[in-house]
C-alpha positions as CSV (number, residue, x, y, z in Angstrom):
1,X,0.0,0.0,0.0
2,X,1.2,3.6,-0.8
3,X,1.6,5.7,2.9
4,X,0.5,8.8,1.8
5,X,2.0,10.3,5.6
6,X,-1.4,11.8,6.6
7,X,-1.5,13.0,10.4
8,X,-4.9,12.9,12.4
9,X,-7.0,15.7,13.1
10,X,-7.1,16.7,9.8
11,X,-9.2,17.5,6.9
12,X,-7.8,15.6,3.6
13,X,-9.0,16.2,-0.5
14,X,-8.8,13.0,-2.2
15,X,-9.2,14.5,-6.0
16,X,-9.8,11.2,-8.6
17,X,-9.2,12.0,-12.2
18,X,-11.8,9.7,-13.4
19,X,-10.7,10.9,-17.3
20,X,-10.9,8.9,-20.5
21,X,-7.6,7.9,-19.7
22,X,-8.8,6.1,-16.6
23,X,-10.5,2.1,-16.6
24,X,-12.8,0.9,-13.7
25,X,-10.0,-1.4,-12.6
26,X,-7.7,1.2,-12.0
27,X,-10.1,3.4,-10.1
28,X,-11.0,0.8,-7.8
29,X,-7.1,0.2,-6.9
30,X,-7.4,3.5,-5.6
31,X,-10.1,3.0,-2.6
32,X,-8.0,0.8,-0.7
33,X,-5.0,2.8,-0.6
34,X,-7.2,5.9,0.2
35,X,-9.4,3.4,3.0
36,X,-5.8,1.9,3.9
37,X,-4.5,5.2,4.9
38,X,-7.8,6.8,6.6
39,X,-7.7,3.6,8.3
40,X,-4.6,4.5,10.6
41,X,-6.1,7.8,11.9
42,X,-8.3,8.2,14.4
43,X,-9.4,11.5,13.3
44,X,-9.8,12.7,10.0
45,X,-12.4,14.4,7.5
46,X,-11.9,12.9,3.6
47,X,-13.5,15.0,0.9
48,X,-13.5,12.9,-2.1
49,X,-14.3,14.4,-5.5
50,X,-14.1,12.0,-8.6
51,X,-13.1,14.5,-12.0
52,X,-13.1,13.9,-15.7
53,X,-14.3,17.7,-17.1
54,X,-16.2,18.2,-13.9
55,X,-17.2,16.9,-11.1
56,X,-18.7,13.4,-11.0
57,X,-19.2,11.9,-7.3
58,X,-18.2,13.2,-4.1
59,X,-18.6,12.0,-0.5
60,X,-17.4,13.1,2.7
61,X,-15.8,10.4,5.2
62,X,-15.0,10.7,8.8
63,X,-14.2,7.2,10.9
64,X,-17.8,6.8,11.3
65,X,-18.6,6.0,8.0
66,X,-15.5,4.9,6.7
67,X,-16.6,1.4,5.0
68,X,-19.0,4.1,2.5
69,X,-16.0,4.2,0.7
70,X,-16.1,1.0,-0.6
71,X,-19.4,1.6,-2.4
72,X,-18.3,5.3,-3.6
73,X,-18.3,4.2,-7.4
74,X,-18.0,6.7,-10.4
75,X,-18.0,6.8,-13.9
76,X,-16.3,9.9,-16.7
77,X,-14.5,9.6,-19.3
78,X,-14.3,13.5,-20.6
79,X,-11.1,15.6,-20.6
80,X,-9.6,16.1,-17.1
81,X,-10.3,19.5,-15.4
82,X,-9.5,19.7,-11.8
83,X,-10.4,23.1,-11.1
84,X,-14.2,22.0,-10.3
85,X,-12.8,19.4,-7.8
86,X,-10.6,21.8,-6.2
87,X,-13.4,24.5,-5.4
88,X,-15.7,21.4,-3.8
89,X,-13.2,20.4,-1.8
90,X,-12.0,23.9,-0.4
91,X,-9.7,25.4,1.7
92,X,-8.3,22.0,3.2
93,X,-5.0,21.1,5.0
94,X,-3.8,18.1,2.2
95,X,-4.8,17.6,-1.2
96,X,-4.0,14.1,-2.2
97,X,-4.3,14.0,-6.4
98,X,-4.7,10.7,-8.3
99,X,-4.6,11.3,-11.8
100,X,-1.9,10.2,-15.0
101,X,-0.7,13.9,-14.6
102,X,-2.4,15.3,-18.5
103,X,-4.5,18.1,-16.8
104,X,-5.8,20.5,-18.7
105,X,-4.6,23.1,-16.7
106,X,-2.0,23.2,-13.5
107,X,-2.9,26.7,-12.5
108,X,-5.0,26.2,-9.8
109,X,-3.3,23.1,-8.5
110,X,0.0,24.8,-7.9
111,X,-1.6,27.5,-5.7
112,X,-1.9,24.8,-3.4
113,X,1.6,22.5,-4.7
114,X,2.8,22.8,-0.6
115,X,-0.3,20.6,0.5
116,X,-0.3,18.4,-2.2
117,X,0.7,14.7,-2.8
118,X,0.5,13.7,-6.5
119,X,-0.4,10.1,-7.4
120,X,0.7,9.2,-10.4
121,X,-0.6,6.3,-12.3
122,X,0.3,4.5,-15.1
123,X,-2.8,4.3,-18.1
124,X,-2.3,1.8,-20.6
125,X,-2.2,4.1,-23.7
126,X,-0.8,7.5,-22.5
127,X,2.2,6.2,-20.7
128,X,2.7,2.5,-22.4
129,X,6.4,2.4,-21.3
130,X,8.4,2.8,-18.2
131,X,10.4,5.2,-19.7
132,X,7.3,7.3,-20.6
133,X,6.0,6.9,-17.4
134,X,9.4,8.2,-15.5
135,X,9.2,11.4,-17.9
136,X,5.7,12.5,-16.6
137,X,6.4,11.6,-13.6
138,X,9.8,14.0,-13.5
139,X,7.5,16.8,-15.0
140,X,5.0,16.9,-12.8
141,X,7.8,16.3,-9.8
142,X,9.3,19.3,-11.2
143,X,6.5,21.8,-10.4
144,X,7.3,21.6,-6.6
145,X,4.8,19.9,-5.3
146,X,4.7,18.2,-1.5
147,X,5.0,14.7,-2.7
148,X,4.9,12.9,-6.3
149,X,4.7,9.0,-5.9
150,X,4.0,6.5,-8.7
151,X,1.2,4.2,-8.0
């Protein structure tokens, strides 16, 4: 499981890019890292906003409804703006971003690139090869944000 290094008492944005470039499969690999790490606190508030060109699903989960998660389900499949997801979600204290890094637009995002953990996936055919894979994965690194991990 990824440790994403969340601390309790917080309040946490989980953004899923839920884009053309995203399957089913791969979205549900992504509940039990985010239910994995919830998991260890004993305090929290998770926004969770799923993205293709807007917003959607969301929920909100606090240890008291934590197993919701596991029926949060979502379709898209349109481009991938995150600004929609972002304004949801608020003014929070960590954005956690799983996506294959082809926003439409970063702006927004790198207000907020001190809070934020990047999770970047792999998608069959936009990053085919390892090689293409580490090259998105140095760009996005390069934009400063808090974390950038490879899922």
């Amino acid at each position: 499981m990824i440790d994403l290094k969340l601390t309790d008492d917080t309040t946490i944005a989980f953004l899923v890019d839920v884009s053309g470039g995203v399957s089913d499969k791969l979205f549900q690999n992504f509940q039990p890292i985010i239910k994995g790490n919830l998991s260890s606190l004993k305090a929290f508030t998770a926004k969770i906003a799923a993205f293709d060109h807007k917003i959607q699903c969301t929920a909100i989960i606090t240890p008291e409804n934590l197993s919701d998660i596991n029926s949060f389900v979502t379709m898209g499949g349109g481009g991938t703006d995150i600004d929609p997801a972002l304004e949801w979600c608020g003014d929070v204290e960590d954005y956690v971003v799983f996506t294959d890094g082809f926003l439409l637009d970063y702006a927004k995002l790198l207000e907020v690139k001190d809070k934020t953990t990047i999770v970047l996936y792999n998608t069959s055919h936009k990053l085919s090869t390892d090689e293409q894979l580490e090259k998105q994965f140095l760009w996005v690194k390069s934009m400063g944000f808090k974390n950038v991990i490879k899922g």
